[in-house]
N, C-alpha and C positions, 0 to 999 in steps of 0.2 A: 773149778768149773770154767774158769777163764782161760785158760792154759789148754783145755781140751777142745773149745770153740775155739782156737785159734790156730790148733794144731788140724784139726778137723777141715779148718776151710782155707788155711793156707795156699795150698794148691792150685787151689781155686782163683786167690788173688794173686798167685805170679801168673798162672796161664793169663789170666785177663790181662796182668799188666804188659807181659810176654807181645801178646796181641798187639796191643795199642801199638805198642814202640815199634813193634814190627809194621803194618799198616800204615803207620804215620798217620792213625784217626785224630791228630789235636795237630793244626799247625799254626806257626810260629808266626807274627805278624809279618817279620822278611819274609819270607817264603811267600804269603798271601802276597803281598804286593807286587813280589818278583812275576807270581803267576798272574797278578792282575794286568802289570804290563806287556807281557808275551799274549793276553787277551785281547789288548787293545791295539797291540801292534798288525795283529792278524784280522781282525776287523777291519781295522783301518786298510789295509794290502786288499782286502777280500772286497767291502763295499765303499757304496758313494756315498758321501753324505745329501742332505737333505735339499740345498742349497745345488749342489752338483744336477740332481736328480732334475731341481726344477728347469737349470740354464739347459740342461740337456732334452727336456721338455718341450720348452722351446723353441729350441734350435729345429726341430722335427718338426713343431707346425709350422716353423718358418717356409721348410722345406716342402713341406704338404704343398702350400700355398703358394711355393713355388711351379712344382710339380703341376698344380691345378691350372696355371696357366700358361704354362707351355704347351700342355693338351688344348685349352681349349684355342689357344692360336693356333695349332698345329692344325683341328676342326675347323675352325674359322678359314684358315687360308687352301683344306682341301675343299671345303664346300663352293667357296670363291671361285675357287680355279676347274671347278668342275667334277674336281675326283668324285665326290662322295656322293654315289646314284641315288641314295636310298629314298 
């Protein structure tokens, strides 16, 4: 009876195993890490970090604030001089 359950499902256990090794469903812990670094490398190329994000932050309302006053001198010295009728 043993011999017939085994002959019976045989088949069955190379296709599955067939599969596996073919897909490469289990991987190897090098493998994992190789793939973890080509992750971390393309992250890093791709985004900023947090730190980055904030200086860069920053730097824009620096420049807002820059911007905000050179308008309003700009206002200030056409209302001055006449230009601005309104």
């Amino acid at each position: 009876m043993d011999k017939e359950i085994f002959y019976r499902y045989a088949p069955v256990v190379i296709v599955c195993l067939a599969l596996i090794f073919q897909y490469n469903l289990f991987v190897t812990p090098e493998k994992l890490e190789q793939t973890h670094r080509e992750i971390l490398t393309e992250v890093a190329q791709v985004y900023i970090t947090k730190s980055e994000f904030g200086n860069v932050k920053e730097q824009l309302a620096d420049i807002n604030k820059k911007v905000d006053k050179i308008y309003d001198t700009l206002i200030n010295e056409r209302s001055f001089d006449g230009f601005n009728r309104n």
